[in-house]
C-alpha positions in Angstrom: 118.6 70.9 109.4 119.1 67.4 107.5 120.0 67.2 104.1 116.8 66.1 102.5 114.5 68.9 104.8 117.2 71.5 103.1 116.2 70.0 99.9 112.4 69.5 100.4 112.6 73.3 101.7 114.6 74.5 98.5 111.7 75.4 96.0 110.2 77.0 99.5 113.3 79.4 99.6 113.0 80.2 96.2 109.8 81.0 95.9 110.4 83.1 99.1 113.0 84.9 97.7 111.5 85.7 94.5 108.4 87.1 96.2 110.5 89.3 98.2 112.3 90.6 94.9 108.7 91.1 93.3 108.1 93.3 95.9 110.4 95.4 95.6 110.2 95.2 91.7 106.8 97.0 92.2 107.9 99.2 94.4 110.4 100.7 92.2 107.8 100.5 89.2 105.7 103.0 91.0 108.4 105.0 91.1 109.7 104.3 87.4 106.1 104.9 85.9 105.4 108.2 87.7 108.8 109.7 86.4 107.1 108.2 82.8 104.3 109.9 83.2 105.9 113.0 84.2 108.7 112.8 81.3 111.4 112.8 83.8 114.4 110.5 82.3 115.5 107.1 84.1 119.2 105.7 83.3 118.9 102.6 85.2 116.8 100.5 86.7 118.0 97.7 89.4 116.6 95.2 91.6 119.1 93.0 93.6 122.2 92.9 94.2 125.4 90.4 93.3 126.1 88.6 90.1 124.0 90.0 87.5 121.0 87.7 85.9 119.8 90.2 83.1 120.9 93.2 81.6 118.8 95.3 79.1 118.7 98.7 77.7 115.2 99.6 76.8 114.8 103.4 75.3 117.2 105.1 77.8 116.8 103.0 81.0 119.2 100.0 81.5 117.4 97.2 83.5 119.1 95.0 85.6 118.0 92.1 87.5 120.7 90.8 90.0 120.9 87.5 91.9 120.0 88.8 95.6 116.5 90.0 95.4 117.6 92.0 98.4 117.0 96.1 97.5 116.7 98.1 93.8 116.4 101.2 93.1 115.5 103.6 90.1 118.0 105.8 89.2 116.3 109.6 88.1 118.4 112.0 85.9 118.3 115.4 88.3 118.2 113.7 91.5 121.1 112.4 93.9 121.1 109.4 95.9 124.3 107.9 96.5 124.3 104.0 95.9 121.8 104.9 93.2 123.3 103.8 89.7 126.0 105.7 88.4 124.6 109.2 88.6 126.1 110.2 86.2 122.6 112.3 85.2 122.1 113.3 89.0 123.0 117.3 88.7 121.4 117.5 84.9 118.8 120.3 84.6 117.8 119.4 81.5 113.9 119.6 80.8 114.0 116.0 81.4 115.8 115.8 84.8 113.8 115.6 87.9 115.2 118.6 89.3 112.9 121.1 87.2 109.9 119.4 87.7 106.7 121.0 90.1 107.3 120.1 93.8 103.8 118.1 93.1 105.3 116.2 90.4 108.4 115.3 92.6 105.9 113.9 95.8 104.2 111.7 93.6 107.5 110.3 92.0 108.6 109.7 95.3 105.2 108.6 96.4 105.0 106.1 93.3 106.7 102.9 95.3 104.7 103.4 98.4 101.1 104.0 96.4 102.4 100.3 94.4 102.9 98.5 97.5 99.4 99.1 98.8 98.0 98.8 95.7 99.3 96.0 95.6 98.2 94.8 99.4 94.7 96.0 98.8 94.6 93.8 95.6 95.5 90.7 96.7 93.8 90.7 100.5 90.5 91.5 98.3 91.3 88.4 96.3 92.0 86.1 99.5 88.9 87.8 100.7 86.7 87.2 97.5 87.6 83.2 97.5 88.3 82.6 101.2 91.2 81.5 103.1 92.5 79.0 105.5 93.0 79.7 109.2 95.6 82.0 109.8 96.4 84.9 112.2 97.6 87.7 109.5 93.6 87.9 109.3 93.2 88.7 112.1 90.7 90.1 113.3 88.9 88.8 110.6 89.8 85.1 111.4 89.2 86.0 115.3 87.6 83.4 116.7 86.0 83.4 120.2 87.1 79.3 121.2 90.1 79.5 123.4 92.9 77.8 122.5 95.4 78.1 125.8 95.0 79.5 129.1 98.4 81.3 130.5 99.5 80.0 133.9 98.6 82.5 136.7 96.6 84.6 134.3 92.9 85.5 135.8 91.6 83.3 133.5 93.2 80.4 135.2 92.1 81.8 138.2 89.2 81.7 137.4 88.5 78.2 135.8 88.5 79.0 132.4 90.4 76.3 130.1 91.3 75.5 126.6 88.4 74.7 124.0 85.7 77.1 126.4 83.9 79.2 123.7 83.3 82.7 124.7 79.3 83.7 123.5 79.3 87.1 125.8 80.5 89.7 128.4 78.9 91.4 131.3 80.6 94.1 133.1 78.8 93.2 136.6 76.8 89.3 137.7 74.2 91.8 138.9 73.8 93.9 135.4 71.5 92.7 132.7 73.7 94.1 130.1 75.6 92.0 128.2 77.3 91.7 124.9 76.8 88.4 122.7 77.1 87.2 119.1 74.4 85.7 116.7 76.5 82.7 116.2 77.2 84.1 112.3 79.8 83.5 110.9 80.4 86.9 109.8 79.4 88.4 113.0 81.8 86.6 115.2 84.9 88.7 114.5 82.7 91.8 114.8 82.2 90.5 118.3 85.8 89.8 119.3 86.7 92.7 118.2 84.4 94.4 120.7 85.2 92.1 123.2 88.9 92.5 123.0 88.2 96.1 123.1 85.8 95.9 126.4 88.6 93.3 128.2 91.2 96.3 127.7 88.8 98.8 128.9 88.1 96.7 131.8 91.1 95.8 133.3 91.5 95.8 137.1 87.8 95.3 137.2 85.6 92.2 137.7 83.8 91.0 133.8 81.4 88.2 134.1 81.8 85.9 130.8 79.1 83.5 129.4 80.7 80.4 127.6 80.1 77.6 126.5 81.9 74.2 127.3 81.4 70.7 125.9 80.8 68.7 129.1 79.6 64.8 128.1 79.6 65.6 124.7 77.2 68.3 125.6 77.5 71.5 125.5 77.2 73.6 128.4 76.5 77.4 129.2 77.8 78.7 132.2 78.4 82.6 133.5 82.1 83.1 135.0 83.3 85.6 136.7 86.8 87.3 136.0 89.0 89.4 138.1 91.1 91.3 135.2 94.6 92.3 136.0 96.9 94.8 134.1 98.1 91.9 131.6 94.2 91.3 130.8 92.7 88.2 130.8 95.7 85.9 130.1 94.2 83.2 126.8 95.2 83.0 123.5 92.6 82.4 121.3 91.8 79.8 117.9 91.6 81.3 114.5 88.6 80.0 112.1 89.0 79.9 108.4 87.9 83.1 106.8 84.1 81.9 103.6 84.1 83.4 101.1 81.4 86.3 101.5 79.5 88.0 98.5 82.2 90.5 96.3 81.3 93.8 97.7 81.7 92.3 101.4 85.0 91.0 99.9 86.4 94.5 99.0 85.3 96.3 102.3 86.8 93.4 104.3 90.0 93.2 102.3 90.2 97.1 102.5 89.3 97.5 106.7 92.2 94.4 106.7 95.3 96.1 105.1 94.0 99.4 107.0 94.1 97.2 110.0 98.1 96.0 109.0 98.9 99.6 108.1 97.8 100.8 112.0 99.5 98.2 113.7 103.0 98.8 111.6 102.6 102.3 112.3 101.8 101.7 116.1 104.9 99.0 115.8 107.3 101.4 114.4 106.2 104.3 116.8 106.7 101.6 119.8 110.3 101.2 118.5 111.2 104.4 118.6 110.0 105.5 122.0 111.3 102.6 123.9 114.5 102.5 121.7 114.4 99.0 121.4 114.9 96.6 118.7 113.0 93.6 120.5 110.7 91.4 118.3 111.7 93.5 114.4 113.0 90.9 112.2 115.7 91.6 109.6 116.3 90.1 105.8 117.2 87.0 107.2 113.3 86.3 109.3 111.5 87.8 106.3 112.9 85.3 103.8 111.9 82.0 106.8 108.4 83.5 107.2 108.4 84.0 103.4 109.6 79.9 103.3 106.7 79.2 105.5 104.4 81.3 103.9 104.9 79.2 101.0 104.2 75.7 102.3 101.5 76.5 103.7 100.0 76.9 100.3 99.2 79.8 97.5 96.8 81.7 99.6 98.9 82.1 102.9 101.9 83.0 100.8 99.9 85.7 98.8 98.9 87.1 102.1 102.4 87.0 103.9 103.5 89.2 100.2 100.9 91.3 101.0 101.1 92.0 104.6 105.4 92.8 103.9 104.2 95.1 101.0 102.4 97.1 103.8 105.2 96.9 106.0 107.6 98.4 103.4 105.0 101.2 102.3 105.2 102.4 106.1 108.9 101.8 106.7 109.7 104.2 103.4 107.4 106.8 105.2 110.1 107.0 108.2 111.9 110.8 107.3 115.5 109.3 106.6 117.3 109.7 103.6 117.5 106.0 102.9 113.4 105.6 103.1 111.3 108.2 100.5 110.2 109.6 103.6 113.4 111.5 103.8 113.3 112.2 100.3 110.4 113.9 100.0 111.5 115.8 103.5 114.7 117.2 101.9 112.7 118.4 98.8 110.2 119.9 101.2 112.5 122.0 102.9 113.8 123.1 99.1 110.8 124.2 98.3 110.1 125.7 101.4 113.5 127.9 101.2 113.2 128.0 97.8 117.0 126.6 96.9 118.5 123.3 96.9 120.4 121.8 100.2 123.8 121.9 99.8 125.9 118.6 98.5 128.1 118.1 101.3 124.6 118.7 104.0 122.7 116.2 102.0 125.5 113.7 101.2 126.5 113.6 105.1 123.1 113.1 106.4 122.8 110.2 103.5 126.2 108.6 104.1 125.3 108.9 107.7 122.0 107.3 107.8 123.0 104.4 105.5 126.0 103.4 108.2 123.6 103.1 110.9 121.3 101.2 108.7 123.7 99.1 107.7 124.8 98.5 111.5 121.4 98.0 112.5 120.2 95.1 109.7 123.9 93.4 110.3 123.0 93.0 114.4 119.1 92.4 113.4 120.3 89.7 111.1 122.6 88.3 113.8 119.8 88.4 116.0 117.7 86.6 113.5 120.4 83.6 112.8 120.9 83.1 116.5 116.6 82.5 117.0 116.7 80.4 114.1 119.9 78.4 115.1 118.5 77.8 118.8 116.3 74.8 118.1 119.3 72.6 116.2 122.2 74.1 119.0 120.0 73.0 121.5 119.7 76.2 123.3 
């Protein structure tokens, strides 16, 4: 990268860094207000790591604000997390301490920093939603558009003719059947119809689908049926995306709230993928976040707010994974306290910690490496 890109890129990497940090600023918050509003006490609060920025003790939490936006954490008199503060407070049983709180009072603390995240993602999707956004595909299916953009070499679509800038208007199963699927031409109703035709194409694979489209021939256009023979890879395009109007307020809300739900099924179907094929392939690390983050950001206000949102949903689901290092594994080890009705012992809970944190630590060091490598290619030459 030349000196003046680095340069022109530099307010691009700081804005990208300082969303990430807000991120998990309000994470912690949710956390930090639910012990608040439970009266359990808080000796620290941190976010970031490295040379410390700020430092400020407010009633009896210190807050700290570090140079690397990467990580925080709030530190909870009566709980134990190593790495978290000093914990100095961590065994207190005082009537302020964490640990002599109702087992519903210790979900929702734990519960705080995943309910801010998508509080946050459902607030700011609804916000794109309610003033309209550019072309992008983090909405889809919302931005689905039904103009194909490239035809994959080999696919059955080649096969059978189909080329870049056709517009799909409708499916048939069968040339012979009069049924068939098709779209008003709405604006609105066009995703509705992708959606369903995506849906139909998986369905349908192996099998023969008749499409109508529509191609400019002449500067006119033309409608034509074509048939498809579907393998197992589907049809084989790639499709446009459309800019996303602004609809009326209420259709705003219900389309932010079916996207996020939308992001929220796909992490969870990403994460599950991950672990049953014990693979690694295609998660990014610290290092892809922060360059998606940079191009988030020049692409504009809107497309940034939505790349915040759409990693605020990804770091709700991670924490739910049941590992001591995510709140998932948190509120797993206090389950099984109250289950058994006595506390883990140190040295079990410690181990599993320590443990877990290693492998973590492994795992975002080859990520990262992984990462720099992608992102290096281009300027090696590779």
């Amino acid at each position: 990268m030349q000196l003046s890109a680095l340069i022109t890129s530099l307010p691009f990497f700081i804005a990208g860094g300082l969303g990430f940090g807000f991120l998990v600023g309000f994470h912690e918050l949710g956390h930090f207000l639910f012990c608040k509003l439970f009266g359990v006490k808080t000796p620290s609060f941190s976010i970031g790591f490295g040379p410390q920025l700020l430092k400020k003790k407010i009633g009896d939490t210190v807050f700290t604000l570090s140079a690397i936006p990467f990580g925080g954490y709030v530190e909870i008199a009566g709980s134990e997390e190593p790495g978290q503060g000093e914990q100095k407070e961590s065994k207190s049983l005082a009537p302020d301490s964490f640990a002599v709180k109702p087992y519903y009072q210790k979900m929702l603390i734990i519960a705080g920093g995943i309910l801010f995240n998508l509080i946050f993602a459902y607030a700011a999707v609804i916000l794109v939603m309610a003033i309209g956004a550019p072309e992008t595909p983090l909405l889809f299916p919302h931005s689905a558009s039904s103009t194909i953009q490239k035809v994959s070499e080999d696919s059955p679509a080649a096969q059978a003719g189909l080329i870049a800038g056709d517009k799909i208007e409708g499916i048939k199963f069968d040339i012979r059947s009069d049924v068939e699927y098709t779209y008003s031409g709405n604006v609105f109703s066009e995703p509705i119809f992708m959606q369903n035709l995506m849906q139909t194409l998986s369905q349908q694979r192996g099998k023969e689908v008749v499409l109508r489209i529509a191609r400019t021939e002449n500067a006119e256009s033309v409608s034509r049926d074509v048939p498809v023979t579907l393998n197992d890879k589907g049809l084989g395009v790639s499709f446009e995306f459309a800019p996303v109007k602004a609809p009326s307020f209420i259709h705003a809300v219900a389309m932010g709230i079916k996207q996020v739900n939308f992001w929220i099924y796909s992490t969870i179907d990403a994460l599950t993928k991950l672990f049953r094929e014990k693979t690694v392939k295609g998660i990014g690390g610290p290092v892809m976040v922060i360059t998606q983050m940079v191009k988030g950001a020049e692409k504009g206000f809107v497309i940034f707010l939505l790349f915040l949102a759409f990693i605020s949903v990804n770091l709700a689901v991670m924490n739910l994974i049941p590992l001591p290092v995510f709140d998932g594994g948190q509120a797993l080890f206090y389950t099984i306290e109250a289950i058994i009705g006595r506390p883990l012992h140190e040295s079990i809970r410690n181990g599993i910690a320590y443990a877990t944190w290693i492998l973590l630590i492994i795992l975002i060091c080859w990520i990262t490496i992984q990462d720099i490598l992608a992102i290096a290619k281009p300027y090696l030459g590779l």
